[in-house]
C-alpha positions as CSV (number, residue, x, y, z in Angstrom):
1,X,6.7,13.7,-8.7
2,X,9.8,13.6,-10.7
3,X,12.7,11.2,-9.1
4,X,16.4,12.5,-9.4
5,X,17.0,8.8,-10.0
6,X,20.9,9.8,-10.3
7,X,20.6,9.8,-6.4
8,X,19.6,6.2,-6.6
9,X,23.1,4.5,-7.3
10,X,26.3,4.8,-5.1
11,X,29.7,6.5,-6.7
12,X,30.4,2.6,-8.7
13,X,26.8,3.1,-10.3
14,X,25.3,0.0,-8.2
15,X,21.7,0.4,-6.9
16,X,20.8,1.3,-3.3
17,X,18.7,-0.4,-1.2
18,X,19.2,0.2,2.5
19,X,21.1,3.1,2.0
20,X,18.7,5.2,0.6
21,X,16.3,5.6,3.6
22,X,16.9,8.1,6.0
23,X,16.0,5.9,9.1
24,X,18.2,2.9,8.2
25,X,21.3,4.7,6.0
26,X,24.4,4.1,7.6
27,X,25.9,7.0,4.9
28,X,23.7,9.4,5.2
29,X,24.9,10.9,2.3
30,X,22.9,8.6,-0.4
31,X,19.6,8.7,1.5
32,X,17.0,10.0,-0.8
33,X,13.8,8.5,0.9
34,X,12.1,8.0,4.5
35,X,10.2,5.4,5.8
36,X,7.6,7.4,7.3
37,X,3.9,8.3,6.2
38,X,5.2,11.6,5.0
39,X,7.8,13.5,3.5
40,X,10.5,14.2,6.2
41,X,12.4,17.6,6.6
42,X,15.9,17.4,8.6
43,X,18.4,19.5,8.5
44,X,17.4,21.7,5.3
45,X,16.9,18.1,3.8
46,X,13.5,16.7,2.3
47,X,13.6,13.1,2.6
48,X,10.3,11.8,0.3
49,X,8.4,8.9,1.5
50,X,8.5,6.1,-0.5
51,X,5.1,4.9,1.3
52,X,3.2,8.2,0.1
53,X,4.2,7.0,-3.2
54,X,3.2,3.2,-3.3
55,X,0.4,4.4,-1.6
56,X,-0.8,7.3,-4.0
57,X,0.2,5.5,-7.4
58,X,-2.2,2.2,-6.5
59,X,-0.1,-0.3,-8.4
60,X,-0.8,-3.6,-7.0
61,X,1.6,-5.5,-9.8
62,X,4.2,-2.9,-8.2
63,X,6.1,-2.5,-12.0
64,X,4.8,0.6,-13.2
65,X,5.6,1.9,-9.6
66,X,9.3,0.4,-9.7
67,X,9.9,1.8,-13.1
68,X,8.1,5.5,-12.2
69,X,10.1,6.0,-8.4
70,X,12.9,3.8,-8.3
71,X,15.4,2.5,-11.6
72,X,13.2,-0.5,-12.1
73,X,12.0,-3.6,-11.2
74,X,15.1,-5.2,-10.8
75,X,16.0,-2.5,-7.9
76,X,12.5,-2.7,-6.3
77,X,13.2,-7.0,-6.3
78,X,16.6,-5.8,-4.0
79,X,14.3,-3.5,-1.8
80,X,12.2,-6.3,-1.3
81,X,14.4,-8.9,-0.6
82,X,16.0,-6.6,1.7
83,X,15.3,-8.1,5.0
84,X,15.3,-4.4,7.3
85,X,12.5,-2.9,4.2
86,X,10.7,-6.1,3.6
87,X,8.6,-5.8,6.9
88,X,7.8,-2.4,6.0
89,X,6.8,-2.9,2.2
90,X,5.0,-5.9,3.6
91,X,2.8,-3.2,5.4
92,X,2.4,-1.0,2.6
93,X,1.3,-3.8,0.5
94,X,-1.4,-4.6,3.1
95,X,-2.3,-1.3,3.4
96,X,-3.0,-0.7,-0.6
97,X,-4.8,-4.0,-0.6
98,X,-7.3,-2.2,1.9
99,X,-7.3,0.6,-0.1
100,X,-8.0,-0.7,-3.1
101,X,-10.6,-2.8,-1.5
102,X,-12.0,0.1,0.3
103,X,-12.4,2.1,-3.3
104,X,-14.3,-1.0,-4.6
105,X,-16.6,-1.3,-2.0
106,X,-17.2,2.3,-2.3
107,X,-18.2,1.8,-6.1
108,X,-20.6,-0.8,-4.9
109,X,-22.0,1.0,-2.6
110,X,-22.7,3.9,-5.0
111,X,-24.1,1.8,-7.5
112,X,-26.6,0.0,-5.4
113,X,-27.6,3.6,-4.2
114,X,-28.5,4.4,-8.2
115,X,-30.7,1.4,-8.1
116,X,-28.5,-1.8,-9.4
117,X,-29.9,-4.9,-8.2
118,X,-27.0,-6.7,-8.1
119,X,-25.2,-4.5,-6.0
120,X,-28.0,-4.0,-3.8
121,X,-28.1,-7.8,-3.5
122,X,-24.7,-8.4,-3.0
123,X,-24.5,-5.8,0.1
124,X,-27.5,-7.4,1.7
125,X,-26.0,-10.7,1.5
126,X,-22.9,-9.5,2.7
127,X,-21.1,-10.3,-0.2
128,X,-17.7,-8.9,1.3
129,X,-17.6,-12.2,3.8
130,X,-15.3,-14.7,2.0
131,X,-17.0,-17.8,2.6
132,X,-14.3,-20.5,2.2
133,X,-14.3,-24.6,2.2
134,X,-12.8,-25.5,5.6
135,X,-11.8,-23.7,8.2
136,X,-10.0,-20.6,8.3
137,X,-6.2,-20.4,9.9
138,X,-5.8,-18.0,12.9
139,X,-3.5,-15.4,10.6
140,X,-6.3,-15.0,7.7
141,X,-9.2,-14.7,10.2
142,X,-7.3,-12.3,12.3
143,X,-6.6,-10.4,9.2
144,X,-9.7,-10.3,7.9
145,X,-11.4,-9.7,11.1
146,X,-9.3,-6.5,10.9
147,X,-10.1,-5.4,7.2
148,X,-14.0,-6.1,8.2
149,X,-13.7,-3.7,11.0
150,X,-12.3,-1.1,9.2
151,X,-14.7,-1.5,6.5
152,X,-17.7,-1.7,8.7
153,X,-16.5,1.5,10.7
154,X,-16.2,3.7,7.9
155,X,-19.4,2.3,6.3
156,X,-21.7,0.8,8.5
157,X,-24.0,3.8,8.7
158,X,-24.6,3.5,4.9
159,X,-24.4,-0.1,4.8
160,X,-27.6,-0.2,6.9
161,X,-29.2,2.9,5.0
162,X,-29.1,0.8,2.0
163,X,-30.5,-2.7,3.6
């Protein structure tokens, strides 16, 4: 998708950052983006989602993305440190990690189905449980309690098929 990255800078050429989200512009005028799952329409408008795009261009470094959507890494460092978009990019990061982590499984699971060993092995002995020195603090096992049941109810079914 190309970006009209014109639309990205107020009328003194300085970056946007809060500015350019539907949702959270106080001058509607500059907002270019939403903050929602998908691209919003409002009043004859498109607004893109700037999730869709983190999401769909699986950058975990986040520069190629900040280069490709936005008018570099120095502007996605002023989205970030943004305080209102923060605990939203904060989400989207957590949600590629699962992504990411989900595709991998995925390619494990398929190769332990063409007979690798390894793989095979590594689903058996649940290779996907991190198993740490110490104990684990509430906030990690609560999060990975949650990426475990997400991963277990889209593939316990073949999980067990392969065991």
């Amino acid at each position: 998708m190309k970006i009209d990255k014109d639309k990205l800078i107020d009328t003194l050429g300085r970056p946007l950052t809060q500015a350019l989200f539907f949702e959270v512009s106080g001058a509607k005028e500059y907002a270019y983006f939403t903050l929602k799952d998908r691209d919003h329409h409002y009043g004859g408008t498109t607004y893109i989602s700037l999730k869709r795009l983190y999401l769909e261009h699986e950058d975990p470094v986040e520069y190629d993305f900040a280069t490709t959507y936005l008018l570099g890494w120095h502007h996605w460092e002023r989205l970030c440190g943004n305080n209102m978009l923060r605990k939203h990019i904060d989400k989207w990061r957590e949600e590629l990690e699962l992504k990411v982590r989900s595709q991998q499984f995925q390619n494990i699971l398929d190769t332990a189905s063409e007979g690798n060993f390894q793989a095979s092995k590594w689903l058996a002995d649940k290779g996907w449980e991190k198993k740490g020195a110490g104990r684990p603090s509430t906030k990690a096992k609560e999060k990975e309690d949650a990426l475990m049941l997400s991963i277990q109810s889209d593939y316990g079914d073949d999980i067990k098929r392969l065991n």
